[in-house]
DSSP file (Angstrom, degrees, kcal/mol; ACC not computed):
  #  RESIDUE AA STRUCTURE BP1 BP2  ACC     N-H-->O    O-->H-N    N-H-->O    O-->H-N    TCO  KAPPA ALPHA  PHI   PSI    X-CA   Y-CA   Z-CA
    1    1 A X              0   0    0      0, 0.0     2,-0.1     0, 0.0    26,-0.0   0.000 360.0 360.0 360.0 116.6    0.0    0.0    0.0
    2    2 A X        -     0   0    0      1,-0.1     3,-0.1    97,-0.0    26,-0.0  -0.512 360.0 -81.5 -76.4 153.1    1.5    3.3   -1.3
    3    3 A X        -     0   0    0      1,-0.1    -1,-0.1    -2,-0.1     3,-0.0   0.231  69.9 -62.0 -30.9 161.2    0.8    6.8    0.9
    4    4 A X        -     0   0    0     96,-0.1     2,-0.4     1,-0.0    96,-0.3  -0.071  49.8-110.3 -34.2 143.1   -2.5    8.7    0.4
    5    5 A X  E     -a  100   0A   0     94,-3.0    96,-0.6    -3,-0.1     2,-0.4  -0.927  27.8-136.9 -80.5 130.0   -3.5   10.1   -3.0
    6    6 A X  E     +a  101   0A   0     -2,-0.4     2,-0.4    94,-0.2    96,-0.2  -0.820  45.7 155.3 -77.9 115.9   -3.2   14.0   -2.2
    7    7 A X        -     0   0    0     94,-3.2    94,-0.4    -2,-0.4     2,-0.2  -0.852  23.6-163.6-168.8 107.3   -6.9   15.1   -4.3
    8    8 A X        -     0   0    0     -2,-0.4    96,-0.2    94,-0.2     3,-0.1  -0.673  18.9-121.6-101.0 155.9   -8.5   18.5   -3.0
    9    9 A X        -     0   0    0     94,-2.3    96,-0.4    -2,-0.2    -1,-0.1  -0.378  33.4 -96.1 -86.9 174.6  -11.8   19.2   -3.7
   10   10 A X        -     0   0    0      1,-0.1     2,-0.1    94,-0.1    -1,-0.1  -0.469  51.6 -82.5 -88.1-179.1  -12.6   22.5   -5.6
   11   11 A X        -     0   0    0     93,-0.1     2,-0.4    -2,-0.1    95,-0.1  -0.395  49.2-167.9 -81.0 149.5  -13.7   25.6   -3.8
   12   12 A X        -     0   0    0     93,-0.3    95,-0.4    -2,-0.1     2,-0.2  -0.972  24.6-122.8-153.6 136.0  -17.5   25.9   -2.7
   13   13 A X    >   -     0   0    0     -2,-0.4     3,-3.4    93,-0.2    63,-0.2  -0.335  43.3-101.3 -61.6 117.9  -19.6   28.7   -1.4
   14   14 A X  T 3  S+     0   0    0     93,-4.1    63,-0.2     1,-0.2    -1,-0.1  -0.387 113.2  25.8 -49.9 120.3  -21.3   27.7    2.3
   15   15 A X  T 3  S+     0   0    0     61,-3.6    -1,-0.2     1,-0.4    62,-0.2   0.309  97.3 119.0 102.6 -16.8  -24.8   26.8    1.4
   16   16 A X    <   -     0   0    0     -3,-3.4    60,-2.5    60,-0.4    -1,-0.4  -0.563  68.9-105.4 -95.9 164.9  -24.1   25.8   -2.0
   17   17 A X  B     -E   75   0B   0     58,-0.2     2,-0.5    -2,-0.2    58,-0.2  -0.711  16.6-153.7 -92.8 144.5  -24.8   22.2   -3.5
   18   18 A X        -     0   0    0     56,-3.2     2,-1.0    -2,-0.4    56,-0.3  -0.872  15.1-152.1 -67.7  79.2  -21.7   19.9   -4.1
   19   19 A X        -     0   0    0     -2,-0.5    54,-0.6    54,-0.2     2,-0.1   0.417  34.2-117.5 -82.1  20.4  -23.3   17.8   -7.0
   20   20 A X  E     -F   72   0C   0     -2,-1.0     2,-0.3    52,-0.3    52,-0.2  -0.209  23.2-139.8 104.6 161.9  -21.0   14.2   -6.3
   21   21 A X  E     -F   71   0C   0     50,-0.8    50,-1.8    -2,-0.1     2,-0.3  -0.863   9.1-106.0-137.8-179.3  -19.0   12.5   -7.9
   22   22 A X        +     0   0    0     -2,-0.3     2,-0.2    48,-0.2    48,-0.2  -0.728  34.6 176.6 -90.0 139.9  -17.7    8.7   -8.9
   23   23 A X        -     0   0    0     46,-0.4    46,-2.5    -2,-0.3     2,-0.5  -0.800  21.2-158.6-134.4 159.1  -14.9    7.2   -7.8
   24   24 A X  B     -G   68   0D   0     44,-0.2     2,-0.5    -2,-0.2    44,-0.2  -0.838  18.3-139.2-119.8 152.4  -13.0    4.1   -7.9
   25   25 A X        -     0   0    0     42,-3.0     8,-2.1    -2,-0.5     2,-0.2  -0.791  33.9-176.6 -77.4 114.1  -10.5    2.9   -5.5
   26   26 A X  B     -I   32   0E   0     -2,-0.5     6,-0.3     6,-0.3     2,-0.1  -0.709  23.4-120.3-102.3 153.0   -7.3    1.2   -7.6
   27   27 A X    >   -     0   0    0      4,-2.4     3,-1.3    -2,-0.2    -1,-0.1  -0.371  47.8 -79.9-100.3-165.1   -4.5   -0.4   -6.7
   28   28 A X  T 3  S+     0   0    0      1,-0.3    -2,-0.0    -2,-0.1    -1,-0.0   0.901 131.5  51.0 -71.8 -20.0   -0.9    0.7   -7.6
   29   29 A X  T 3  S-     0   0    0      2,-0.1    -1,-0.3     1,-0.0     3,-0.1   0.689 119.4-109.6 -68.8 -18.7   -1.4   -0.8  -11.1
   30   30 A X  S <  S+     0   0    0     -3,-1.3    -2,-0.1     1,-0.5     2,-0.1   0.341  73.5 133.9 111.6  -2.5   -4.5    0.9  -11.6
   31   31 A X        -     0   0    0      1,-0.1    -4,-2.4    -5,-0.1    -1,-0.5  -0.515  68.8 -96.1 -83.0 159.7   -6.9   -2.1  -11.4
   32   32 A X  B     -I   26   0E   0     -6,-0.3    -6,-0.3    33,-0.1     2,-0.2  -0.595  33.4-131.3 -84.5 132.9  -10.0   -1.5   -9.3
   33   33 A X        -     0   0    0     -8,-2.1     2,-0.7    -2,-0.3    -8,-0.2  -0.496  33.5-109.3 -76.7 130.9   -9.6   -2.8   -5.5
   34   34 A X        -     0   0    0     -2,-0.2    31,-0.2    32,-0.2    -1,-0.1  -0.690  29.4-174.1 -63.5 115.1  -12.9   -4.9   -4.4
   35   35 A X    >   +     0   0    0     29,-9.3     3,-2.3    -2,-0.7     2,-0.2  -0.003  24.6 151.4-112.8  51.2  -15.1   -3.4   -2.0
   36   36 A X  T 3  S+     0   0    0     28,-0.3    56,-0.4     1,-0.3    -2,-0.0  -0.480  88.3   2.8 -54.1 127.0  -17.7   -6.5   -1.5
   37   37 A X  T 3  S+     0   0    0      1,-0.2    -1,-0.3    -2,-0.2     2,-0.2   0.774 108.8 138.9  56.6  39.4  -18.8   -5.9    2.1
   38   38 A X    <   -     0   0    0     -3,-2.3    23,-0.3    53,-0.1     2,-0.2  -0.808  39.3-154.5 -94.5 160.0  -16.7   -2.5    2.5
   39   39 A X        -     0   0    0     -2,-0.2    51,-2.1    51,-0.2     2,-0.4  -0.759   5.0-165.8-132.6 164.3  -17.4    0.7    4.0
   40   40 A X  B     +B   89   0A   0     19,-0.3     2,-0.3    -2,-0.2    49,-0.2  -0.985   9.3 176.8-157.2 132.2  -15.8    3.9    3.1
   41   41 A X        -     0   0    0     47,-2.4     2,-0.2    -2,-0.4    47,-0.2  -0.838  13.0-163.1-140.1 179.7  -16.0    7.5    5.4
   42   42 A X        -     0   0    0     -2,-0.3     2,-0.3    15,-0.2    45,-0.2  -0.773   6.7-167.5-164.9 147.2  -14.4   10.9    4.9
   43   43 A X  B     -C   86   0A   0     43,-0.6    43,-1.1    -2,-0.2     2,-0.4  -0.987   9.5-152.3-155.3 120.1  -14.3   13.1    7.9
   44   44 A X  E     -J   55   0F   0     11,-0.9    11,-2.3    -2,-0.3     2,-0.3  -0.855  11.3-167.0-104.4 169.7  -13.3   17.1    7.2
   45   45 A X  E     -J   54   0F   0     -2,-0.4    39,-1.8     9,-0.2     2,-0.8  -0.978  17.2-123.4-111.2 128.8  -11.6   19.2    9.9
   46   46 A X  B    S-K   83   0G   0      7,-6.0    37,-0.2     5,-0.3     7,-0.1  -0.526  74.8  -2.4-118.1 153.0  -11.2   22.4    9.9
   47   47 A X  S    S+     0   0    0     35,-2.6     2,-0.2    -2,-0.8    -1,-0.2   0.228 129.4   9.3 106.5 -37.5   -8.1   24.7   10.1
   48   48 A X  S >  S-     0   0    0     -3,-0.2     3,-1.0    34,-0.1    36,-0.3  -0.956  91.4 -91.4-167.2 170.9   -5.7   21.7   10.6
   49   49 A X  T 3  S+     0   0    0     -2,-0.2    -3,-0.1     1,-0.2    -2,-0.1   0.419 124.9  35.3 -85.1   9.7   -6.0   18.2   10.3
   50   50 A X  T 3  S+     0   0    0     -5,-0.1    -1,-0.2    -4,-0.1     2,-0.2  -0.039  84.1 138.9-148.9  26.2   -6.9   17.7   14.2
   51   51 A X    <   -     0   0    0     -3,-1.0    -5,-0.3     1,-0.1    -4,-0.1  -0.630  58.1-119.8 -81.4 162.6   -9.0   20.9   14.6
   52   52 A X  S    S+     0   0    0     -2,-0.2    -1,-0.1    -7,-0.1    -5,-0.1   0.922  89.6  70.6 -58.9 -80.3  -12.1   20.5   16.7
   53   53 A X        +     0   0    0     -7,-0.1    -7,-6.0    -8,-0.1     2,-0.3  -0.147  68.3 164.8 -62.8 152.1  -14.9   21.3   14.6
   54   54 A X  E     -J   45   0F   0     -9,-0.2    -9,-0.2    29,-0.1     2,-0.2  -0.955  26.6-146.1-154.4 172.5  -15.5   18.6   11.8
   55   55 A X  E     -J   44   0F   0    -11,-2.3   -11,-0.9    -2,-0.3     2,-0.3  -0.778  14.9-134.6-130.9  92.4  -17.9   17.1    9.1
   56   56 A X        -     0   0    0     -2,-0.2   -13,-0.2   -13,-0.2     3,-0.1  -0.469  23.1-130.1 -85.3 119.9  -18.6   13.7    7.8
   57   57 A X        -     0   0    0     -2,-0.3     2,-0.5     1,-0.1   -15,-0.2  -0.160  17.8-120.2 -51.9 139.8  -18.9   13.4    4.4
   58   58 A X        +     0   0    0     14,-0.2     2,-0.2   -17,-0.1    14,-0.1  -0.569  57.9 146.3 -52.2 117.7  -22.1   11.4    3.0
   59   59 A X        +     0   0    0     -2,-0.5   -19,-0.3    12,-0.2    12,-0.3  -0.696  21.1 169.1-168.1 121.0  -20.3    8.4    1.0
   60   60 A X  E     -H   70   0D   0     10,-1.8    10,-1.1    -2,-0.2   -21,-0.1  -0.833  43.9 -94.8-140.3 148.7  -20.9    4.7    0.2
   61   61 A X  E     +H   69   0D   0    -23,-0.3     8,-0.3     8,-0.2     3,-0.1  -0.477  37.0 177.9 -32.6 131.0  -19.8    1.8   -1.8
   62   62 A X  E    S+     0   0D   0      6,-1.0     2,-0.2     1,-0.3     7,-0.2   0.148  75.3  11.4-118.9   5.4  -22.1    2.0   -4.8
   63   63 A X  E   > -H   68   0D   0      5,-0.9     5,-0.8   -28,-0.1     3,-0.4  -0.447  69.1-164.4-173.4 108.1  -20.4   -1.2   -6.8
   64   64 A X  T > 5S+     0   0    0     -2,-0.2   -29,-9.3     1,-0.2     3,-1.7   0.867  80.6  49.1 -33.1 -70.8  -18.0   -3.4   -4.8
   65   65 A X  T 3 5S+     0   0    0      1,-0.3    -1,-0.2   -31,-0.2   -31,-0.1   0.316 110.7  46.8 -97.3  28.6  -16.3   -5.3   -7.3
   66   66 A X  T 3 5S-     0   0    0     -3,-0.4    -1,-0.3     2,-0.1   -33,-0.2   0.147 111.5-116.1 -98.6   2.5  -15.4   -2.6   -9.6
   67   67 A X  T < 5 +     0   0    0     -3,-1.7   -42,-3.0   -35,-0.2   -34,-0.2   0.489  57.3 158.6 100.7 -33.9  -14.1   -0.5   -6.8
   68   68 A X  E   < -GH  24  63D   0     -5,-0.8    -6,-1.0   -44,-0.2    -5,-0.9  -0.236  19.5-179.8 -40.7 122.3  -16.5    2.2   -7.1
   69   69 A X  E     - H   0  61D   0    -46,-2.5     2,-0.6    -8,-0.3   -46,-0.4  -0.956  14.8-155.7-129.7 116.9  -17.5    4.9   -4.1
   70   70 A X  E     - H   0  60D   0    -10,-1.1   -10,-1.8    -2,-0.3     2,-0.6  -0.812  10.0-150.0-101.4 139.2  -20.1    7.7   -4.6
   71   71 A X  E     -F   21   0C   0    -50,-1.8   -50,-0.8    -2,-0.6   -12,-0.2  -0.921  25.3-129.7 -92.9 112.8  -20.6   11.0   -3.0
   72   72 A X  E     -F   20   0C   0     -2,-0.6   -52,-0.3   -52,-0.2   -14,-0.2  -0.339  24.4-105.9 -65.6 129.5  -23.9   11.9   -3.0
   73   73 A X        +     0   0    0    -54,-0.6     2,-0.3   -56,-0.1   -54,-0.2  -0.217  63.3 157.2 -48.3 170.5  -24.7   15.7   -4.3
   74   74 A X        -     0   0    0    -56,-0.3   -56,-3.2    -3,-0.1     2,-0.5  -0.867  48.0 -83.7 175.9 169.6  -25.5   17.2   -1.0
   75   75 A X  B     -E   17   0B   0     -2,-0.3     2,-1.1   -58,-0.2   -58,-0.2  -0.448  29.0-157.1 -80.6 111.5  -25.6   20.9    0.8
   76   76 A X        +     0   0    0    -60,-2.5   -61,-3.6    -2,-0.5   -60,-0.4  -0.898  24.2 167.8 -84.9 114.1  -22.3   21.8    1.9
   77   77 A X        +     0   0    0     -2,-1.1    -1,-0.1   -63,-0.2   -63,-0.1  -0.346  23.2 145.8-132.1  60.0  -23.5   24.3    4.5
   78   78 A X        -     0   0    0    -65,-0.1     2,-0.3     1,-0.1    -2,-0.0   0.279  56.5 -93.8 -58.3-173.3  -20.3   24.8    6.3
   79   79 A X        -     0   0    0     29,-0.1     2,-0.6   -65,-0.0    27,-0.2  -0.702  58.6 -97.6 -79.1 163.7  -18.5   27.7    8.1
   80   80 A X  S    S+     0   0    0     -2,-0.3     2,-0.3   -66,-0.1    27,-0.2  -0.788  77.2  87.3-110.4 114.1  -16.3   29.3    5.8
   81   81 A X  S    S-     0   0    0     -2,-0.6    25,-1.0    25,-0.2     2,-0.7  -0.890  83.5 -60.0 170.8-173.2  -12.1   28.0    5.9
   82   82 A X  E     - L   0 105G   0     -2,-0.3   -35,-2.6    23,-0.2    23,-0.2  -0.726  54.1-166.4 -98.9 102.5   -9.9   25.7    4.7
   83   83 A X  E     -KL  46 104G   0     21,-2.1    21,-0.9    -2,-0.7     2,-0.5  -0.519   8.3-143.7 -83.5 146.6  -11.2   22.0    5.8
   84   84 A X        -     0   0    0    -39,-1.8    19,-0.3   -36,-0.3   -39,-0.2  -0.763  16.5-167.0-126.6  95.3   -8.9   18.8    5.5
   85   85 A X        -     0   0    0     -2,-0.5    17,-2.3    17,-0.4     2,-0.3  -0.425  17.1-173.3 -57.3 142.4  -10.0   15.7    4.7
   86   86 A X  E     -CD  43 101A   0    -43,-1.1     2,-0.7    15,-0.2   -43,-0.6  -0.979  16.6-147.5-128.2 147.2   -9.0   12.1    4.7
   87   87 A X  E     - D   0 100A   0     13,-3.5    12,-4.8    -2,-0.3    13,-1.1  -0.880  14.7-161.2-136.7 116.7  -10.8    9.4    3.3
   88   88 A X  E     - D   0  98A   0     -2,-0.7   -47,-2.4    10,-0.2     2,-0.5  -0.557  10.4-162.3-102.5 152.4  -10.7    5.9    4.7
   89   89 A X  E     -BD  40  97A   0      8,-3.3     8,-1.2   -49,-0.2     2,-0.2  -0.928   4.6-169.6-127.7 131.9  -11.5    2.4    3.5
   90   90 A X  E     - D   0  96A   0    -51,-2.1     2,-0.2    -2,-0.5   -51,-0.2  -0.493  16.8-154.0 -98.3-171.1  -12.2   -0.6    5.8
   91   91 A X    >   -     0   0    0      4,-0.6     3,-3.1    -2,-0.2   -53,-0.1  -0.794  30.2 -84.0-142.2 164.2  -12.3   -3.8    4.2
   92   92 A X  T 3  S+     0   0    0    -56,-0.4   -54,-0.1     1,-0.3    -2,-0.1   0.600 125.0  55.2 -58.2 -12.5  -13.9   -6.9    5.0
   93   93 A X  T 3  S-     0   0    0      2,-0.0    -1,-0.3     0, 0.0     3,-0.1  -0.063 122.9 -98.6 -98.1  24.5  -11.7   -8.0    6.9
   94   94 A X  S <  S+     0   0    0     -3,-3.1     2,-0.2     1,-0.2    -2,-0.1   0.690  73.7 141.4  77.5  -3.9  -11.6   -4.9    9.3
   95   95 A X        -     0   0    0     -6,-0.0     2,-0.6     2,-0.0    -4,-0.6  -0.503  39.5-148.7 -64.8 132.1   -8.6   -3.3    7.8
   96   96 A X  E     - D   0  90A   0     -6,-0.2     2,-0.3    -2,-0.2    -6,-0.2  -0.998  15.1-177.5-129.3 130.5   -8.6    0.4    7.4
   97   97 A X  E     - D   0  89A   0     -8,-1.2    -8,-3.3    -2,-0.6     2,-0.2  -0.951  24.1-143.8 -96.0 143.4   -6.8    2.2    4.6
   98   98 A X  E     + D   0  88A   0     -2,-0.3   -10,-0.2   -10,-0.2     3,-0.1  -0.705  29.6 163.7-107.2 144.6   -6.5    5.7    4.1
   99   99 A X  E     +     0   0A   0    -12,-4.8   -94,-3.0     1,-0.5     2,-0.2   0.724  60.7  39.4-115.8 -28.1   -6.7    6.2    0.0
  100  100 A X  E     +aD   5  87A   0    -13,-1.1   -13,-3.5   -96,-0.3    -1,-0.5  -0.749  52.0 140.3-121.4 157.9   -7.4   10.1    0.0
  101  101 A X  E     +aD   6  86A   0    -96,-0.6   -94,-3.2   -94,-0.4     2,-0.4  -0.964  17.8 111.7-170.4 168.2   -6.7   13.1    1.5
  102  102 A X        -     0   0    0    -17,-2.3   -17,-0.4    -2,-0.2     2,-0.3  -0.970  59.2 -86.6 154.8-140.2   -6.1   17.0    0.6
  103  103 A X        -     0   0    0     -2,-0.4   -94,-2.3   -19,-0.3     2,-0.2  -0.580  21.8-147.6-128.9-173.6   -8.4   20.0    1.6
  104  104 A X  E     -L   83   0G   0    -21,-0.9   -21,-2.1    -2,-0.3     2,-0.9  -0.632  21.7-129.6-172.8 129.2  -11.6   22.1    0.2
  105  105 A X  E     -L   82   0G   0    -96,-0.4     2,-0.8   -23,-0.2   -93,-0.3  -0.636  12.2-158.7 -94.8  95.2  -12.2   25.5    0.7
  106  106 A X        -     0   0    0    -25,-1.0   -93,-0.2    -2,-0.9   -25,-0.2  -0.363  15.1-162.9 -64.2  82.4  -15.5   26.9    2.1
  107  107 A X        -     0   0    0     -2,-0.8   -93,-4.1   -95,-0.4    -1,-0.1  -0.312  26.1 -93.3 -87.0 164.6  -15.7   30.2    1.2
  108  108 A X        -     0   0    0    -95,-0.1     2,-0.2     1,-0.1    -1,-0.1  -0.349  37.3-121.2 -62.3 140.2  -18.3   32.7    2.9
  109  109 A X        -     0   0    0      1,-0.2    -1,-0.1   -96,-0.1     3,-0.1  -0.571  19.9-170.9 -69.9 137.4  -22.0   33.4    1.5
  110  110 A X  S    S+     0   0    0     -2,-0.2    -1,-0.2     2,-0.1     3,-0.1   0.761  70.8  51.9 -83.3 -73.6  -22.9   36.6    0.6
  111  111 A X  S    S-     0   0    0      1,-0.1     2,-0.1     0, 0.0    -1,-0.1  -0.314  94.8-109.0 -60.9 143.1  -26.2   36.3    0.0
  112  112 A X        -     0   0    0     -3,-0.1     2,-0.3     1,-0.1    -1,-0.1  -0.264  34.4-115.8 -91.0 172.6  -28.4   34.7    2.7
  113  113 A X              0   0    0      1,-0.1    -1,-0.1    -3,-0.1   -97,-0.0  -0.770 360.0 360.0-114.5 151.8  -29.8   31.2    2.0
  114  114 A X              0   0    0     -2,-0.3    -1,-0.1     0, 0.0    -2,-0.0   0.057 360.0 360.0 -70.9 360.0  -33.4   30.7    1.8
């Protein structure tokens, strides 16, 4: 198992929707890792990578044996800073690998949300 992938999200306005992505989990050749009967989190922090407030991203296996994990659009309605994420996968066997990690930056709303 190689380090974390460093993969920051782009910047989003507090209150605004994130609309998801795809992704698959690979191994150092590039083939897609099986995640039959895996779970997958993401936990941001903000400020540093052990500040206090945090957020856990919405995120699931959506196809096991391709590899596959979605993030569901959803409302980032954060405080406005630089947040740091890591993104973990346990395995069936209880095994936790970290595959991602990097930032997103929440910038402040002007306008007030509805």
């Amino acid at each position: 198992k190689m380090a974390a992938e460093v993969r920051n999200f782009p910047n989003i306005i507090s209150g605004d929707t994130y609309l998801g992505a795809i992704l698959t989990i690979t191994n150092q050749a590039g083939d897609p890792i099986d995640l039959v009967d895996a779970e997958v989190r993401c936990r941001f922090r903000k400020d540093s990578k052990s500040g206090t407030d945090y957020h856990d991203l919405v995120i699931y296996v959506s196809n096991g044996p391709e590899g596959k994990i979605t993030i569901p659009k959803q409302i980032i309605n954060w405080e406005a800073g630089v947040w740091y994420y890591d993104m973990e996968v346990v395995n069936y066997y209880e095994d936790v690998f970290t595959w991602l990690q990097g930032t997103m930056k929440v910038i402040q709303s002007v306008t007030p949300t509805l």
